[in-house]
C-alpha positions as CSV (number, residue, x, y, z in Angstrom):
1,X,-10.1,-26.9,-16.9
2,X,-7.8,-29.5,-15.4
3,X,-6.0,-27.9,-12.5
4,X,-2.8,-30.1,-11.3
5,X,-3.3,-30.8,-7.0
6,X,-1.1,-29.2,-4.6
7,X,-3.0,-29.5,-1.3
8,X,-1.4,-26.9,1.4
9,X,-1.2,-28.5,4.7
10,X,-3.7,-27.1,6.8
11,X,-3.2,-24.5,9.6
12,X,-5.9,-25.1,11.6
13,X,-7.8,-28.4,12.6
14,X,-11.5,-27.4,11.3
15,X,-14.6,-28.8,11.1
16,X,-15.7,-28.3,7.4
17,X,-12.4,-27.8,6.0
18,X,-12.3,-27.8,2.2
19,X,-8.6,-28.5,2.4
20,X,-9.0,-31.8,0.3
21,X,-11.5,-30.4,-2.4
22,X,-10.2,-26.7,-2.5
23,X,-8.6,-27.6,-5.9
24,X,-12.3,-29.3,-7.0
25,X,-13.9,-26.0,-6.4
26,X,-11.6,-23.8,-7.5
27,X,-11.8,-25.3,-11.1
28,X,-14.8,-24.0,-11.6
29,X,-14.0,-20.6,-11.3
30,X,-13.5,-17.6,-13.7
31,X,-10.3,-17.3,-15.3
32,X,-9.9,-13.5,-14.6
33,X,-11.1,-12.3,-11.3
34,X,-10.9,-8.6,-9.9
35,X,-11.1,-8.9,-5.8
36,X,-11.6,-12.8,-4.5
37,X,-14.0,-12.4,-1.9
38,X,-14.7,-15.0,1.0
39,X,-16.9,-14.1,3.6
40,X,-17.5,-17.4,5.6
41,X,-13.1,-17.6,5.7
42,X,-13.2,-21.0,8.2
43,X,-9.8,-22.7,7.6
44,X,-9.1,-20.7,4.7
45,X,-8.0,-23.5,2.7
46,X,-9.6,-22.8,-0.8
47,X,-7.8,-19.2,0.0
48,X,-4.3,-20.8,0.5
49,X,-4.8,-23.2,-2.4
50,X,-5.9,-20.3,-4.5
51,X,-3.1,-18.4,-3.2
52,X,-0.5,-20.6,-3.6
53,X,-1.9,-20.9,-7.3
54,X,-1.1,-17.0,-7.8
55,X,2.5,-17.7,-6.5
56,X,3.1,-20.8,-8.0
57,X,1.7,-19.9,-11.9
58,X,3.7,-23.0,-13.7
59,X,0.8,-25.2,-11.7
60,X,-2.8,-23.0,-12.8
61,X,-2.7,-21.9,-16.3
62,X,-5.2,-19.0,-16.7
63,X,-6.5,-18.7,-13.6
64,X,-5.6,-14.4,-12.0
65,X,-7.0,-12.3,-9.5
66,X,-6.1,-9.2,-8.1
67,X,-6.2,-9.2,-4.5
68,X,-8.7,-11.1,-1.9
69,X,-10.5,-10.1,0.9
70,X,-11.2,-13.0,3.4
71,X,-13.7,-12.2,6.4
72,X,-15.6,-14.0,9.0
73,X,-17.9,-12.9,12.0
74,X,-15.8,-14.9,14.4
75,X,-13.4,-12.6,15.7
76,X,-10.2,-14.9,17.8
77,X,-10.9,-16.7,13.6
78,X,-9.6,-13.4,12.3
79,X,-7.6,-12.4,14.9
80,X,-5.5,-15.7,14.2
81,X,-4.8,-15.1,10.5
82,X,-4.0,-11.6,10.9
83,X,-1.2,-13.3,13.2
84,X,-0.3,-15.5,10.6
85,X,-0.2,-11.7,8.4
86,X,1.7,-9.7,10.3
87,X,2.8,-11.5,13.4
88,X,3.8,-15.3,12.5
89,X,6.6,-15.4,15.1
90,X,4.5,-14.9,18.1
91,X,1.8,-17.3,17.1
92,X,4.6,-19.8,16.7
93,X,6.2,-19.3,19.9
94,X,2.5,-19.5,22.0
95,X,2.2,-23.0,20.5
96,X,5.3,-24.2,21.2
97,X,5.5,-23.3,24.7
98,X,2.0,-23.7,26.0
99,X,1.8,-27.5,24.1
100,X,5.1,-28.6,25.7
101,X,4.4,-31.6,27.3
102,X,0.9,-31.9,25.9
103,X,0.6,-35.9,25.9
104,X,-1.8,-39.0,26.7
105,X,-1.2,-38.3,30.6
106,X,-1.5,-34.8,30.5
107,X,-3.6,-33.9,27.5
108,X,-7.3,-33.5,29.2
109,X,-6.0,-31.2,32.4
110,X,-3.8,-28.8,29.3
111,X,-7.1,-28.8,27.2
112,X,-9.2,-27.9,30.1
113,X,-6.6,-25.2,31.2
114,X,-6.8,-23.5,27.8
115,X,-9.8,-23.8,27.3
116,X,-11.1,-22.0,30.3
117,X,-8.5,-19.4,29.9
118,X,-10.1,-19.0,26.0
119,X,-13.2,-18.9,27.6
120,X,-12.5,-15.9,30.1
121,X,-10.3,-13.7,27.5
122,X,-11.5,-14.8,23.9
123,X,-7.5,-14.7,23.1
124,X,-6.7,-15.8,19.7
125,X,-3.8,-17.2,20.6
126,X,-5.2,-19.5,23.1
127,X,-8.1,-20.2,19.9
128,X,-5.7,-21.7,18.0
129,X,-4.5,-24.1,20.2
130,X,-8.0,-25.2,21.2
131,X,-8.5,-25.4,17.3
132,X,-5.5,-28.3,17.2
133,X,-6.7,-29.8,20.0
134,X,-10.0,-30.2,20.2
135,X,-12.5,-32.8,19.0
136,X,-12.1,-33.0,15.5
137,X,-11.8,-29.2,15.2
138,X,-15.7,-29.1,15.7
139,X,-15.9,-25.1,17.9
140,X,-19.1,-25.1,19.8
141,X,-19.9,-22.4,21.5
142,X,-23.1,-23.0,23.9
143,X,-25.9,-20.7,22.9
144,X,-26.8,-19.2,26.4
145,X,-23.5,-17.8,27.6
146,X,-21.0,-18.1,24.3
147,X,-18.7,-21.1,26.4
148,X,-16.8,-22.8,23.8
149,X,-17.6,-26.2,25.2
150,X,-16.3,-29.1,22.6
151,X,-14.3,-31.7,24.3
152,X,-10.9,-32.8,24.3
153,X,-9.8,-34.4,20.8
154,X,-8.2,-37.9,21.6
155,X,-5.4,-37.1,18.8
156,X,-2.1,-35.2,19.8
157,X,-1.9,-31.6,18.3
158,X,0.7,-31.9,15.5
159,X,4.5,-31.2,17.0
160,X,5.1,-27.6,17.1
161,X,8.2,-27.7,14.0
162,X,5.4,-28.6,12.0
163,X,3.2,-25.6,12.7
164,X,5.7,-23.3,12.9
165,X,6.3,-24.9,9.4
166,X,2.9,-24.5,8.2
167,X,2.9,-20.8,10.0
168,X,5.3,-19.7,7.6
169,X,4.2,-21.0,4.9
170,X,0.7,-19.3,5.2
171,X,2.4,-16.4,6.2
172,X,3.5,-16.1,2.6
173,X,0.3,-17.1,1.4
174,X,-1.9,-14.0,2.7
175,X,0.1,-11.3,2.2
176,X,-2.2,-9.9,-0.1
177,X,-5.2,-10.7,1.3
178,X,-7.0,-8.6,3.6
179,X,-8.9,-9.9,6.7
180,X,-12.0,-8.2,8.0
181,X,-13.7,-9.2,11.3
182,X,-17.6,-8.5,10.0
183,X,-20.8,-10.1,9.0
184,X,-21.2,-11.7,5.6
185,X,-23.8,-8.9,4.5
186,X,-21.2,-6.4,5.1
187,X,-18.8,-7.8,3.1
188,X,-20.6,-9.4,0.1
189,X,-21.9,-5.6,-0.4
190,X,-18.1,-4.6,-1.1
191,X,-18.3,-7.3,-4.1
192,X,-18.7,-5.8,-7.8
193,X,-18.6,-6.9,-11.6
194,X,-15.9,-8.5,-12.1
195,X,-15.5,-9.7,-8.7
196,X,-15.7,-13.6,-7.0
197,X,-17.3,-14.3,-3.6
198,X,-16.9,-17.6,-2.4
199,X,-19.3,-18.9,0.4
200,X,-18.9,-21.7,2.7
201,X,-21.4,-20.9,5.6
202,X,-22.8,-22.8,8.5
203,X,-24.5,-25.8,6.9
204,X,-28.0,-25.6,7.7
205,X,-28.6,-29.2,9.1
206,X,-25.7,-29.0,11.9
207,X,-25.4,-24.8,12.0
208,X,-27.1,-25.3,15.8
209,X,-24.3,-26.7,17.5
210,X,-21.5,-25.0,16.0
211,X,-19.1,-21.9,16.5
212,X,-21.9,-19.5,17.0
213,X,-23.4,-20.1,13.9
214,X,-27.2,-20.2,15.2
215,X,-27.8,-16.7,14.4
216,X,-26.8,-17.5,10.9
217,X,-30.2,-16.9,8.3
218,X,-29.9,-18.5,5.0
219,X,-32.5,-16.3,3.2
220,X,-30.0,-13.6,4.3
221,X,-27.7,-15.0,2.2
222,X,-30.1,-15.5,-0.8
223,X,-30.9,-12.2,-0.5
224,X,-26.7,-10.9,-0.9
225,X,-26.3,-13.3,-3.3
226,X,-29.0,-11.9,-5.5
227,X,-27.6,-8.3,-4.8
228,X,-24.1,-9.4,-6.0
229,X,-25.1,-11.0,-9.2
230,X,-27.2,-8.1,-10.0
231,X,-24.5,-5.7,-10.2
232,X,-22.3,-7.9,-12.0
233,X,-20.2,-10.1,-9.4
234,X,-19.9,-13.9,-9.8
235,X,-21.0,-16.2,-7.1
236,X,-20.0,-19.8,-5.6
237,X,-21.5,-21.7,-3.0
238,X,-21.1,-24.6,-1.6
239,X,-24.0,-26.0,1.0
240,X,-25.2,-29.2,2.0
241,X,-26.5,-31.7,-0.2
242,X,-26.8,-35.3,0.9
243,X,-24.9,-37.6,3.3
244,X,-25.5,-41.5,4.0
245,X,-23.9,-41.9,0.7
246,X,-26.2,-40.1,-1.2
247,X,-29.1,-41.5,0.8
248,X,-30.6,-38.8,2.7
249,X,-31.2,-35.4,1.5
250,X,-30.1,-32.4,4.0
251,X,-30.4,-29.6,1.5
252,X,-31.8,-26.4,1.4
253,X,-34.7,-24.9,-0.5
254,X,-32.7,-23.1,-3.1
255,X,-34.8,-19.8,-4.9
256,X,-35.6,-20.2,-8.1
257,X,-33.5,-19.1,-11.3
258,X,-30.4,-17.3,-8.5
259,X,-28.1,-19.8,-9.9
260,X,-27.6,-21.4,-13.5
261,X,-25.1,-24.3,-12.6
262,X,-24.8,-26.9,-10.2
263,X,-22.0,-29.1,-9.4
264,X,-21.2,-31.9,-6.8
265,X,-18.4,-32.7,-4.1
266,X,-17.5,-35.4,-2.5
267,X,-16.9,-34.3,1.3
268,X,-16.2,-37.3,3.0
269,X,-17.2,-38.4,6.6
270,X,-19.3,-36.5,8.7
271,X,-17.2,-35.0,11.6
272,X,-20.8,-33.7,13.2
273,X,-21.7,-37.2,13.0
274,X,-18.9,-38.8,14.7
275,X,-19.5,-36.2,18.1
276,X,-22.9,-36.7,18.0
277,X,-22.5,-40.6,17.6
278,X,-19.0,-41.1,20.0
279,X,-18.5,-44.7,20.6
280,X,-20.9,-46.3,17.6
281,X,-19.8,-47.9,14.4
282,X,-19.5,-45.2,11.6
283,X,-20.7,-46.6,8.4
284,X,-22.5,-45.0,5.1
285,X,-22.2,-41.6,6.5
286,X,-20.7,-39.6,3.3
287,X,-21.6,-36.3,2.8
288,X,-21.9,-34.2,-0.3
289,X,-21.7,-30.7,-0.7
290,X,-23.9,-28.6,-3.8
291,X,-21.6,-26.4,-5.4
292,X,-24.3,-24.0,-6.9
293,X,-22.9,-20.9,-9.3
294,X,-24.6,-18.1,-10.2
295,X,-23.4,-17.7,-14.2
């Protein structure tokens, strides 16, 4: 199945964000589907294209689901969208006024500002500026004490017309999806026949260094994904594959026989890479994601 490309603008700056692809995976899904499940949510863009593919039928010809459910164990993550849900307006307003201003001159003392104010209260609303503004949307939280310590990006956050823009037009987007602050295991155990669960976790050759994700245990997930096909609900992954163009292999041990297709996406440059590496010429540094299924 073709599907004609409609990429939503994203709301959040994110590291991993399948903004550009979302329509590449979403091909290769069923053409009914009962509840959409996404348990790793991220930027949510393979939900908003989705979404917006249920809204807007004239552009996915026999593609339906009933309802989603998107979920992630990052709490100010969920607390965001379920601003963009219910509460759009004050989201919008907290950008504008606390990015007035935000320029070359004055960008690093703002960033710094928020930052440590994130860092004291965990608001959400403070998350999502830091989100916009920092480097390359890559959240690190240190490991000892939980400080969300990436640096100032050296782009300006996008004006706030356009995100109040994009605000509204997410806020369309989830209104029937619901957002659950939990652990993948939790969720995945909701998912039955007939069902979808998407997953887009930590990858397992950066998960160290970003938002959290260092308690994240990949034979966990083997172990949910196996319970999920086994009573009946279809499963997509995407995890790492290779990056220097298809030069070095970053992949993960995959069990044998838990899924009966494979598939492969193009995910550009390596944002990891470019913190990691700040100031050196970027060249051959591709990545591509495995897009396993489990029918």
């Amino acid at each position: 199945m073709t599907i004609k490309q409609k990429k939503i603008p994203g709301l959040l700056k994110w590291i991993g964000n399948k903004q550009r692809f979302a329509h590449e995976i979403i091909q290769y899904m069923p053409s009914e589907i009962n509840t959409y499940y996404e348990p790793f949510i991220g930027s949510g863009a393979v939900l908003a294209a989705l979404s917006d593919m249920k809204y807007n039928s004239g552009l996915v010809p026999g593609i339906s689901y009933t309802r989603a459910v998107a979920s992630d164990a990052l709490t100010p993550l969920v607390q965001i969208f379920e601003y963009v849900k219910h509460n759009p307006e004050t989201l919008i307003e907290y950008y504008r006024e606390n990015l007035e201003g935000y320029n070359e001159e004055t960008k690093k003392e703002m960033y710094l500002e928020i930052r440590e104010r994130f860092n004291k209260t965990r608001n959400p609303l403070d998350f999502a500026l830091l989100t916009r503004t920092c480097y390359s949307g890559i959240i690190r939280f240190r490991k000892s004490d939980g400080f969300m310590s990436t640096p100032v990006g050296p782009h300006n956050p996008i004006p706030a017309s356009q995100f109040e823009k994009r605000v509204k037009q997410w806020h369309e987007l989830v209104q029937d999806t619901t957002f659950i602050n939990d652990d993948f295991r939790n969720v995945m155990r909701l998912a039955s026949e007939g069902d979808l669960v998407y997953c887009d976790p930590p990858y397992t050759h950066s998960q160290t260094i970003i938002y959290g994700a260092q308690s994240f245990n990949i034979e966990d997930l083997w172990e949910e994904i196996a319970a999920c096909k086994a009573r009946g609900a279809r499963v997509m992954l995407s995890i790492n594959g290779k990056r220097r163009s298809g030069k070095e292999d970053i992949s993960v041990e995959i069990p044998e026989g838990l899924f009966e297709r494979e598939a492969e996406v193009n995910c550009g440059t390596s944002m990891i890479n470019r913190l990691q590496r700040t100031g050196q010429v970027m060249t051959d540094e591709a990545v591509h994601d495995k897009l396993l299924l489990t029918w």
